[in-house]
C-alpha positions as CSV (number, residue, x, y, z in Angstrom):
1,X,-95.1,-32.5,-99.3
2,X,-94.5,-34.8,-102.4
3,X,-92.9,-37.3,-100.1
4,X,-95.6,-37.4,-97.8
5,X,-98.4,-37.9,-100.2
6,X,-96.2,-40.7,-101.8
7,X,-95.6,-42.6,-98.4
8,X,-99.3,-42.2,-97.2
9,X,-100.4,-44.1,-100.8
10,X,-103.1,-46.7,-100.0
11,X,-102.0,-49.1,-102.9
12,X,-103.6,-52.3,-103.6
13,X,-103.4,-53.7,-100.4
14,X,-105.5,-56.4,-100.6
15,X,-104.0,-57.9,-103.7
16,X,-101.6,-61.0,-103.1
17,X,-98.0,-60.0,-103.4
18,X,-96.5,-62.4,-105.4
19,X,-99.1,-61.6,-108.5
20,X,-98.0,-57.7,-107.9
21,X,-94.5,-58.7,-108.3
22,X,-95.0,-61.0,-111.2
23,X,-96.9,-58.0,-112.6
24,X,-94.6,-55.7,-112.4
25,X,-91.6,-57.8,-113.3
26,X,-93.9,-58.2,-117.0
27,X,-93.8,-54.1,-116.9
28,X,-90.1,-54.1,-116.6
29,X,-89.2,-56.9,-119.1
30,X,-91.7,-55.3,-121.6
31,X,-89.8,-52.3,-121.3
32,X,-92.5,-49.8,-119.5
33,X,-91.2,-46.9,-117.4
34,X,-92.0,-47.3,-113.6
35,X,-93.5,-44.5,-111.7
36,X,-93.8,-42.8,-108.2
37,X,-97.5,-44.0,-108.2
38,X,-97.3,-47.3,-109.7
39,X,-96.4,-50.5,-107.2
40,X,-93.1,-51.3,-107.0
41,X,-91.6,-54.2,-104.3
42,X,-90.3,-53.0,-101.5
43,X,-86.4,-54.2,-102.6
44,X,-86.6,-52.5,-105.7
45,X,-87.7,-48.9,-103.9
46,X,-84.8,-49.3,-101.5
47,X,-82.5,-50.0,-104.1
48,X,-83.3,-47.1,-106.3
49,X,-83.3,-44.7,-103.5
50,X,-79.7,-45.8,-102.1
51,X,-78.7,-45.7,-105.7
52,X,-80.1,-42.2,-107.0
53,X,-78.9,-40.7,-103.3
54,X,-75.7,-41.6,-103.6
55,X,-75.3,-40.3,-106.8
56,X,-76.4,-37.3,-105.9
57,X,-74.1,-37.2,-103.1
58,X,-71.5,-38.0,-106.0
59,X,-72.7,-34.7,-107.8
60,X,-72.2,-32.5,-104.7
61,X,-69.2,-33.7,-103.3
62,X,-67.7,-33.9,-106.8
63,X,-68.0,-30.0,-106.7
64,X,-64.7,-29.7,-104.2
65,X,-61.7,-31.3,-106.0
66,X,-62.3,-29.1,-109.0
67,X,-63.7,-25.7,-107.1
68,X,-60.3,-26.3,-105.7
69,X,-58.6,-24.7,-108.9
70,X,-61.4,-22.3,-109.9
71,X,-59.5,-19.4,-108.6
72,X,-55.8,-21.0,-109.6
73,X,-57.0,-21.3,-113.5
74,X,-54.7,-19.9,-115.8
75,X,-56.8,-18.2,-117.5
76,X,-60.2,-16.1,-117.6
77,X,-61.4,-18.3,-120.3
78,X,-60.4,-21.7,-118.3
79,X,-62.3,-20.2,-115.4
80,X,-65.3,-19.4,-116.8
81,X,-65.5,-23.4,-118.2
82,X,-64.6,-24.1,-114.9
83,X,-67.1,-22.7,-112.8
84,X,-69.9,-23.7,-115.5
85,X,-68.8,-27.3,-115.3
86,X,-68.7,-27.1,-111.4
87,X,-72.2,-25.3,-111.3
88,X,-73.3,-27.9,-113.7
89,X,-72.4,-30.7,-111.1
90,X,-74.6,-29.2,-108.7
91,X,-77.3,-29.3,-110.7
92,X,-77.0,-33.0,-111.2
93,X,-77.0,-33.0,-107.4
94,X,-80.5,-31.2,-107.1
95,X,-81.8,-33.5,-110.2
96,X,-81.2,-36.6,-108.6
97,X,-82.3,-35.6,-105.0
98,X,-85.9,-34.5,-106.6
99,X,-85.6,-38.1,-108.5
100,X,-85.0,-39.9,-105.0
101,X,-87.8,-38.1,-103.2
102,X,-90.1,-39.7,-105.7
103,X,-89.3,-42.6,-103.9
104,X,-90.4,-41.5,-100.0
105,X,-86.7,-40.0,-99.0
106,X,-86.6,-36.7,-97.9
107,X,-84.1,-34.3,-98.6
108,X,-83.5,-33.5,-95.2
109,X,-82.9,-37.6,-94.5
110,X,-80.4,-37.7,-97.5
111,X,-78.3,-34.9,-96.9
112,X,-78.5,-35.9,-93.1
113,X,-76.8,-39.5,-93.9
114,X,-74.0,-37.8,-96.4
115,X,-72.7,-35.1,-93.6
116,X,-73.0,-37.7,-91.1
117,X,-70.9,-40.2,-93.5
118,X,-73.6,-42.9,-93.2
119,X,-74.3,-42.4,-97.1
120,X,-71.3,-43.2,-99.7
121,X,-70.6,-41.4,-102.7
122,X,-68.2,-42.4,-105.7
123,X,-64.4,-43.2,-104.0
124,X,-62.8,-41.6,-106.9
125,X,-63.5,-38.2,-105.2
126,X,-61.5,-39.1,-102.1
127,X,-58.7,-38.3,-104.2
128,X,-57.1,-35.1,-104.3
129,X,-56.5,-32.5,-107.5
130,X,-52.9,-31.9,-107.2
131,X,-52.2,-29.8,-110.2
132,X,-53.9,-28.2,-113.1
133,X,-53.5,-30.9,-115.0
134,X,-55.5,-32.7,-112.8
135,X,-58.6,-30.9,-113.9
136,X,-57.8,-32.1,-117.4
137,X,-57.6,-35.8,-116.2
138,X,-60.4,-35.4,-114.5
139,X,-62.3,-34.4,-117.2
140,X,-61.6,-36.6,-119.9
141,X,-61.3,-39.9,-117.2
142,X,-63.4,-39.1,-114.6
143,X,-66.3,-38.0,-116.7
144,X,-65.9,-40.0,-119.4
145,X,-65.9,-43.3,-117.1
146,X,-69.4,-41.2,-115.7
147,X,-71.0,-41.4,-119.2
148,X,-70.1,-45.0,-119.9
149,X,-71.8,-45.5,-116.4
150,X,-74.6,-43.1,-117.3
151,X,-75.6,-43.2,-120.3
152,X,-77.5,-46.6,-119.8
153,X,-79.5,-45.0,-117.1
154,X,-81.1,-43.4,-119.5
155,X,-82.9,-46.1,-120.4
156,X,-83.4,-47.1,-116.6
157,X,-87.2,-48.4,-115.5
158,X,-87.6,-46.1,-113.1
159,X,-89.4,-43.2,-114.9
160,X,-87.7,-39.9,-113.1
161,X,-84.3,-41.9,-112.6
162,X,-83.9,-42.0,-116.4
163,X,-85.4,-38.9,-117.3
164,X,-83.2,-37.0,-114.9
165,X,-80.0,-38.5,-116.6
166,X,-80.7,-37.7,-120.4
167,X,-80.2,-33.9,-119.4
168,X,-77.0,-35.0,-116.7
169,X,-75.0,-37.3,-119.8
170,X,-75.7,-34.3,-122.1
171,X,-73.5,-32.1,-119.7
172,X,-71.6,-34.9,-119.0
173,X,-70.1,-35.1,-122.5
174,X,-69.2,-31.5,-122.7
175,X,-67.2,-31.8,-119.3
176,X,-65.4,-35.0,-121.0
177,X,-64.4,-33.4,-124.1
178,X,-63.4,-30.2,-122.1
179,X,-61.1,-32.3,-119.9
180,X,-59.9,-34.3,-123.0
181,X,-59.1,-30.7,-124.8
182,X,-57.6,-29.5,-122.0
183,X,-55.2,-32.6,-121.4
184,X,-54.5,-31.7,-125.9
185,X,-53.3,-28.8,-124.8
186,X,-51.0,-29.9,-122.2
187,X,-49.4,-32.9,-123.9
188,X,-49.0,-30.6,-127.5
189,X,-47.6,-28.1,-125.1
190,X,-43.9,-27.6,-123.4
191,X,-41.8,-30.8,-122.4
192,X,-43.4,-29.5,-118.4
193,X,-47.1,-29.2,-119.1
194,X,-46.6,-32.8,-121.1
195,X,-45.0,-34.4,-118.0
196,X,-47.6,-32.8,-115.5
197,X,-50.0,-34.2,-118.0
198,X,-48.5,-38.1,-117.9
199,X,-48.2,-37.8,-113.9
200,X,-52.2,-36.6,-113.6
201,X,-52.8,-39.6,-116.0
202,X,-50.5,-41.9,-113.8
203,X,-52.2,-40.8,-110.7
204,X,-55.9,-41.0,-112.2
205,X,-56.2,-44.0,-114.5
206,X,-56.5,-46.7,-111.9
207,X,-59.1,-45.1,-109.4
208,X,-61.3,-44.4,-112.9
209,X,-61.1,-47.9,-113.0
210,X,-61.9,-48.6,-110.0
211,X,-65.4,-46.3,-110.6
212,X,-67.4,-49.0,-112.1
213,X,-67.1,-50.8,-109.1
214,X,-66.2,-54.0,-108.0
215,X,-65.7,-56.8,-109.9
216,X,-68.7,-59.0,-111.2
217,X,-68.6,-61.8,-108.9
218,X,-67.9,-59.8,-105.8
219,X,-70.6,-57.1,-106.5
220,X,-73.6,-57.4,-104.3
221,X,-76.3,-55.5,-106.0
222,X,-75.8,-56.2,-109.6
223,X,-77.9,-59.1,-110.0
224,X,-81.2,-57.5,-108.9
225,X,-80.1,-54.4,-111.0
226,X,-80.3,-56.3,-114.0
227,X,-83.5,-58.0,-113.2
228,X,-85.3,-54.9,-112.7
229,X,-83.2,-52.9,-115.3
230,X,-82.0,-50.6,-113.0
231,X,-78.7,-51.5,-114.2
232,X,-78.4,-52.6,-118.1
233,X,-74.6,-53.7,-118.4
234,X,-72.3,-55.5,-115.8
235,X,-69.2,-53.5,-113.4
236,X,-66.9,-55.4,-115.6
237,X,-69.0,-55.0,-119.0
238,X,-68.7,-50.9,-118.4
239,X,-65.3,-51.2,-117.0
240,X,-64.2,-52.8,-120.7
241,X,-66.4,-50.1,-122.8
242,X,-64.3,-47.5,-120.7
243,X,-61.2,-49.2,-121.5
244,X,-61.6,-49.8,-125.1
245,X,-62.5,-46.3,-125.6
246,X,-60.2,-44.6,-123.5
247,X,-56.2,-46.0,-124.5
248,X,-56.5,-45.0,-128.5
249,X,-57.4,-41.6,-126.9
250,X,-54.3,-41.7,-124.3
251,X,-52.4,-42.8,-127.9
252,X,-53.9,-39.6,-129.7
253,X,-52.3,-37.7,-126.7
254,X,-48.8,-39.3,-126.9
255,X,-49.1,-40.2,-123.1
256,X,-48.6,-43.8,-121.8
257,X,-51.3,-45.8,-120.0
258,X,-49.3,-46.5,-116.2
259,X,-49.8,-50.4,-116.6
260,X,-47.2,-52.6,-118.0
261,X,-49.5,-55.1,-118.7
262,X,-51.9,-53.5,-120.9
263,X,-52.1,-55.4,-124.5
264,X,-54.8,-55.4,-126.9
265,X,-56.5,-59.1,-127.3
266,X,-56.8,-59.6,-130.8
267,X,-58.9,-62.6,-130.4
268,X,-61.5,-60.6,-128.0
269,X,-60.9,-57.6,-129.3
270,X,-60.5,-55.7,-126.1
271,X,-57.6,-53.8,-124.0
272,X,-56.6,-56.5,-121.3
273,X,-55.3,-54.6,-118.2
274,X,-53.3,-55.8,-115.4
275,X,-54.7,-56.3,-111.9
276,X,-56.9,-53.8,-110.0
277,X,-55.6,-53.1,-106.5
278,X,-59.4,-53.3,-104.7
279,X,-57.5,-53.6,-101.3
280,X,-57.3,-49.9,-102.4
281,X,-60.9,-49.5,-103.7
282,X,-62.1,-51.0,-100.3
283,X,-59.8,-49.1,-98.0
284,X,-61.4,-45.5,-100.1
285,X,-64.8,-46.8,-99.6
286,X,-64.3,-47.3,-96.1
287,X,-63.6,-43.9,-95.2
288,X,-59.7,-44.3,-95.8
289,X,-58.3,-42.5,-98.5
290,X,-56.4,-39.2,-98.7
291,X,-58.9,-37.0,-98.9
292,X,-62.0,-38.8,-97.5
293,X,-62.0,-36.8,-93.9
294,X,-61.4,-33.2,-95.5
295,X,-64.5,-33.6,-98.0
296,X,-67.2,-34.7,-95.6
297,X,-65.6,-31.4,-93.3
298,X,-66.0,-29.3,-96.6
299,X,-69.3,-30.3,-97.1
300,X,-70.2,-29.6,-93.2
301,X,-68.8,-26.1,-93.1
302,X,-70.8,-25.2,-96.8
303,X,-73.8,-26.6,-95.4
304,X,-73.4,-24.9,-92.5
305,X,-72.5,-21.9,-93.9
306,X,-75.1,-21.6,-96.5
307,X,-78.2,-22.0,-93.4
308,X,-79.3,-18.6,-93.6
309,X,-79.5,-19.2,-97.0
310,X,-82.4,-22.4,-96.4
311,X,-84.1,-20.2,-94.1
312,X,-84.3,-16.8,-96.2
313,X,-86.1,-19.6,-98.9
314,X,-88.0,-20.9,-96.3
315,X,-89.5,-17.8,-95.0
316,X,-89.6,-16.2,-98.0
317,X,-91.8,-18.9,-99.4
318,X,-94.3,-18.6,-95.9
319,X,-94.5,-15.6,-96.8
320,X,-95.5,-16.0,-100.3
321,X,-98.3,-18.7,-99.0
322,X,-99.3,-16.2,-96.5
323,X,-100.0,-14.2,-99.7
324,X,-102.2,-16.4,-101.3
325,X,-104.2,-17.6,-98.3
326,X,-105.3,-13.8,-97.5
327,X,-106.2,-13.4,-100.8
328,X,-108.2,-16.5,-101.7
329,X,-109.8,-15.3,-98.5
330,X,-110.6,-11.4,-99.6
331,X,-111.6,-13.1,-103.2
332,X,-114.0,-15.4,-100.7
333,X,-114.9,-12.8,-98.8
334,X,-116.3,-10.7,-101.7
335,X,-118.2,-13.3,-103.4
336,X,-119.9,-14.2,-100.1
């Protein structure tokens, strides 16, 4: 109903465009919070929808490579953490679908596009979770390279975009320091768990990388992004921050970065890495890494499964409007 009301808005139609735009361009550099209500060009509404949808879709479909090892954990209190970090991903799903209806996209349209595989979500979840130590790298890179991502959305123009994330990043950096505990624990551990450690960290790093997206000058969306402060740092910029943050911990762990190029710049002050493979990065995005045709199936068959679920809501909630209408009636009724 919210998405209706927001796509019937009669807003300022007689007003020349170009002024609207230069108007709310001033609202953006001077740092104001755009709303559902407000005006917004036509580009910037698109972009924030495809953006907040497909990180949702990110949210949900992250769910499967770690459920994978919810019932294989070796323990009851690394199940527990677990299944709270994996419900907690969900949640970031249902956030950032409410946050993307604000915009005139139903729920129904989005999750339509993802089970059809017209939507994308991240690539790095088209790879699979091979061992328990997996969950650890997963953890540590997967999420961390998340907050470094996320974290700036807080500040993001769009009002329910932003909001939504301060609560995600929070959750976010509990998942990153669980993985990062977890991976302690392995590499302190037996000669076994430290090698199972050093292949999920060899197998990991480079699609974590690869996360932040392209590279500037191939990366089609970025320039807008910055003009409307969608978007506050670069691909590259976050893929640095990640980098810088990320080898002293590797270090800490006594595991080895897999790139025999990596240095640190004492002039820049940075990490310098070797060369992405994005022949890899494009082939993943293009629906053709190892795991890209068995998550959109898992995602059909729980969606599928979980209809009666949808439809117990639904009529439970007619039911519950029935309700009301026969009472507002009886309450009319009596007065008259």
């Amino acid at each position: 109903m919210y998405t209706q009301a927001l796509n019937n808005l009669d807003i300022e139609t007689d007003t020349d465009d170009a002024a609207l735009e230069a108007r709310f361009q001033k609202r953006v550099d001077d740092e104001e919070r755009i709303e559902p209500n407000d005006w917004m060009p036509e580009g910037y509404r698109k972009t924030l929808a495809r953006q907040i949808a497909q990180h949702a879709h990110s949210e949900i479909v992250g769910m499967l490579p770690e459920g994978n090892w919810i019932t294989r954990a070796p323990s009851l209190r690394r199940k527990a953490a677990l299944l709270a970090k994996v419900q907690d991903e969900g949640g970031h799903g249902l956030y950032l679908y409410a946050a993307a209806e604000t915009l005139g996209k139903s729920r129904e349209e989005m999750v339509e596009e993802l089970l059809s595989g017209k939507a994308k979500y991240s690539s790095i979840f088209n790879y699979p979770t091979l061992t328990w130590a997996d969950i650890g790298a997963v953890g540590w890179l997967v999420d961390g390279a998340a907050i470094i991502n996320q974290i700036p959305l807080c500040r993001c123009s769009y009002g329910p975009y932003s909001r939504a994330m301060i609560r995600v990043c929070k959750e976010e950096s509990f998942h990153q320091r669980q993985g990062y505990e977890l991976m302690i624990s392995l590499a302190k551990g037996t000669p076994e768990q430290k090698e199972m450690a050093q292949d999920a960290l060899n197998r990991w790093w480079w699609p974590s990388l690869m996360m932040f997206g392209p590279p500037d000058g191939e990366s089609i969306h970025s320039g807008k992004s910055m003009a409307w402060k969608i978007k506050r740092f670069t691909n590259d910029e976050l893929r640095q921050k990640f980098i810088d943050a990320t080898v002293p911990q590797a270090h800490f762990l006594g595991l080895e970065i897999p790139d025999p190029e990596l240095k640190f710049n004492e002039e820049a002050g940075h990490w310098d890495i070797g060369e992405i493979d994005w022949e890899e990065f494009q082939q993943v995005v293009a629906g053709n890494g190892p795991c890209n045709r068995q998550r959109l199936k898992q995602r059909r068959a729980a969606h599928d499964n979980g209809a009666w679920v949808r439809e117990a809501a639904m009529a439970f909630a007619d039911k519950r409007r029935a309700r009301k209408a026969a009472a507002a009636a009886a309450t009319e009724k009596q007065a008259a």
